[in-house]
C-alpha positions as CSV (number, residue, x, y, z in Angstrom):
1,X,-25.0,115.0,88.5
2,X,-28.5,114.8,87.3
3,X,-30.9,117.9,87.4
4,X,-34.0,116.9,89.2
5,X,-37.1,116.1,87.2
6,X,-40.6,118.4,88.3
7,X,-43.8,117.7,86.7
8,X,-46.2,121.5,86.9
9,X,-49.9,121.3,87.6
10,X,-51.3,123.8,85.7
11,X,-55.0,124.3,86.0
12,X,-57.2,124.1,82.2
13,X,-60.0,127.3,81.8
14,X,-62.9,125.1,81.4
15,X,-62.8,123.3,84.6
16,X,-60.6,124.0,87.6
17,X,-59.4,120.2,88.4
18,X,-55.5,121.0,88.0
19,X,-54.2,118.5,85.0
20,X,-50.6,117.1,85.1
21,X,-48.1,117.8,82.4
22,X,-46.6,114.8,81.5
23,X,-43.3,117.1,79.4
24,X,-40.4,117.4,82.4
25,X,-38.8,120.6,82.9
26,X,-35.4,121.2,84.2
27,X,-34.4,123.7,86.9
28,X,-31.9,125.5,85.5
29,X,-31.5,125.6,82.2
30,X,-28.4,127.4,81.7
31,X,-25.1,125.3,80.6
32,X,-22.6,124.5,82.6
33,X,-19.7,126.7,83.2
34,X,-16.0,125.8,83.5
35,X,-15.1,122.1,84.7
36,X,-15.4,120.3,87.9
37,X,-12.2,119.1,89.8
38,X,-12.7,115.7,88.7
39,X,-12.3,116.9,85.3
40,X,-9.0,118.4,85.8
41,X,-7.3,116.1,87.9
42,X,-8.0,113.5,84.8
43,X,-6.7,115.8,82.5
44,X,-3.6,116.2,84.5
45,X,-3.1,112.5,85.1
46,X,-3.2,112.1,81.4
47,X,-0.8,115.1,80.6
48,X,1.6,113.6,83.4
49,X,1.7,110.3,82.0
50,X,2.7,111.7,78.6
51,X,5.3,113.7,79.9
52,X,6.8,111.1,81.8
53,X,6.9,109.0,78.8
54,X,8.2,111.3,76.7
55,X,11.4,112.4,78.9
56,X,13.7,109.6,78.5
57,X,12.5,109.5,74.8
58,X,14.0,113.0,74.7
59,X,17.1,112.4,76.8
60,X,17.5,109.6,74.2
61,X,17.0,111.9,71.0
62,X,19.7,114.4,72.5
63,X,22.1,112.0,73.3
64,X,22.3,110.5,70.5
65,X,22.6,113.9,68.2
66,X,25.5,114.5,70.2
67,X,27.5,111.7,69.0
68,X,26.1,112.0,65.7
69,X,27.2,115.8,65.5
70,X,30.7,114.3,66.7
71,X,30.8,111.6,64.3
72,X,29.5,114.3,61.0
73,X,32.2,116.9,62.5
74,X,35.6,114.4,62.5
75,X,34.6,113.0,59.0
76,X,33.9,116.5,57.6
77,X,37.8,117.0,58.8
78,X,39.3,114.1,57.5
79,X,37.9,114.7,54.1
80,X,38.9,118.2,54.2
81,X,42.9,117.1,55.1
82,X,42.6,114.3,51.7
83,X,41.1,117.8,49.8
84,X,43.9,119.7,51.0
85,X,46.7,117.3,50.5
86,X,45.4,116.3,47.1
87,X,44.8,119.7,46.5
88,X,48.7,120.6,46.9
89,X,47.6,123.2,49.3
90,X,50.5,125.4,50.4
91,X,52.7,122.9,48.9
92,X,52.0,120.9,51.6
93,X,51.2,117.0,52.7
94,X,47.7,117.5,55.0
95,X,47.0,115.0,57.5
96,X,44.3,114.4,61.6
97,X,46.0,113.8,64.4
98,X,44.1,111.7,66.6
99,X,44.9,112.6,70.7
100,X,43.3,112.2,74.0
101,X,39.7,113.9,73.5
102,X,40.8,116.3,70.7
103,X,41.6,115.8,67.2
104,X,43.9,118.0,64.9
105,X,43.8,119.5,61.5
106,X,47.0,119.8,60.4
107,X,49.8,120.5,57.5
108,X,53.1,119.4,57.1
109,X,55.9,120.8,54.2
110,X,58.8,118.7,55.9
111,X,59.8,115.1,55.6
112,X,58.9,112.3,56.8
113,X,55.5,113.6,57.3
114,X,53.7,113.3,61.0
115,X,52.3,115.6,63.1
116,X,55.2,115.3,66.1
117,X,58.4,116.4,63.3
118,X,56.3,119.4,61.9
119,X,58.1,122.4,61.5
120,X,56.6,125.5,63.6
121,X,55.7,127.4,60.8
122,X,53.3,124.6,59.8
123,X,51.6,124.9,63.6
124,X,50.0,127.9,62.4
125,X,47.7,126.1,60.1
126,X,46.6,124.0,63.3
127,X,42.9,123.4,63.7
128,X,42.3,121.5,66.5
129,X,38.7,120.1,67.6
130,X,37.6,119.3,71.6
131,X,35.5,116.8,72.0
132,X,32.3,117.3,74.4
133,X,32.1,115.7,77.6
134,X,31.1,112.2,77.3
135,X,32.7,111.3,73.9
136,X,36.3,109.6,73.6
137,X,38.3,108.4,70.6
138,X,40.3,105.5,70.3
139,X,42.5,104.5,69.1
140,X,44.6,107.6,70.5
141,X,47.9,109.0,69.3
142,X,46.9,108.2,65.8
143,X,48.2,109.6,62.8
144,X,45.9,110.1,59.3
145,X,48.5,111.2,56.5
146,X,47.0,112.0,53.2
147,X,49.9,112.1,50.5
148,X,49.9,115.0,49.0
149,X,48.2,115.0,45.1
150,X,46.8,111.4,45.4
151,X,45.1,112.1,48.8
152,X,45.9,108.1,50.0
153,X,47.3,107.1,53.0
154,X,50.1,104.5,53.8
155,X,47.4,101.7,55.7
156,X,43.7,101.9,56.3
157,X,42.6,103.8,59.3
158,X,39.7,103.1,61.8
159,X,38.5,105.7,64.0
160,X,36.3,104.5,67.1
161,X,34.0,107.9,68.6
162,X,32.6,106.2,72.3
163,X,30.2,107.9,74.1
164,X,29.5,107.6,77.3
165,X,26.9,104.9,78.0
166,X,27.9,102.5,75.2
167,X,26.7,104.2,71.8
168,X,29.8,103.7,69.3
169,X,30.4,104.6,65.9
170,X,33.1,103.8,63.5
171,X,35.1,105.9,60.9
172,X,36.8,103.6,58.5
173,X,39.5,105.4,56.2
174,X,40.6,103.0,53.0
175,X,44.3,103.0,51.6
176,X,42.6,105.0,48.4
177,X,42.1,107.7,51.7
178,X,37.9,107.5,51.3
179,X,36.6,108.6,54.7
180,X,33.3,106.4,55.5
């Protein structure tokens, strides 16, 4: 809002006839202080509108580190069964198991060498891995033997990790048993 503009008479010494003064003067020359309501309901449009724009960005962001954390965590544990197996580890052939939201970590010293004809003693050295809400495998039931000191497996393997509302992503493993 504008201030008012006043023009003073101010009388001279030599005569008495008032003269004008042309400079304006304001009323109230002390600044402002704080904002007016107009001012902050602006400012909280604006901050609204970024917020709402930035939610599903972040609902986005978070989904998607989800399956990404998934994906980093069942490759991590393939490679470590083909180090294991090629390794010798505890004498042993090391091979994921592949089940119904879960995957396993797992050994195996008897033959033919699966998870179902394990021996108990090899349960022990079970490391199994739930999946979080949201995420499935496929294809299920399956079986990822490394041999044991070449670390290869009998045919290649792929590895689907869905998550709920369509993002996929794909773990290949090659007959030479390279996890990708």
């Amino acid at each position: 809002m504008r201030r008012p503009i006043v023009y003073h008479l101010q009388p001279t010494p030599y005569n008495l006839q008032p003269r004008v003064n042309l400079q304006p003067t304001l009323y109230n020359l002390q600044p402002k202080r704080g904002f007016s309501i107009l001012e902050i309901i602006i400012t909280l449009g604006i901050f609204g509108v970024i917020i709402a724009s930035a939610v599903p960005i972040y609902n986005k962001l978070h989904t998607s580190s989800g399956i990404n954390a998934a994906e980093a965590q069942l490759i991590q544990t393939l490679r470590a069964a083909r180090e294991r197996s090629v390794a010798g580890l505890n004498n042993a052939t090391h091979g994921v198991y592949v089940a119904a939201g879960q995957y396993t970590l797992y050994q195996d010293s008897t033959s033919p060498f699966a998870y179902a004809g394990r021996s108990a003693a090899d349960t022990a050295y079970d490391q199994t891995t739930t999946l979080d809400s949201g995420l499935s495998l496929s294809p299920i039931n399956t079986d990822v033997v490394f041999t044991k000191g070449a670390g290869t497996v009998a045919a290649a393997v792929t590895i689907t990790l869905t998550q709920t509302g369509g993002n996929a992503k794909v773990i290949n493993v090659n007959t030479f048993g390279k996890v990708e």
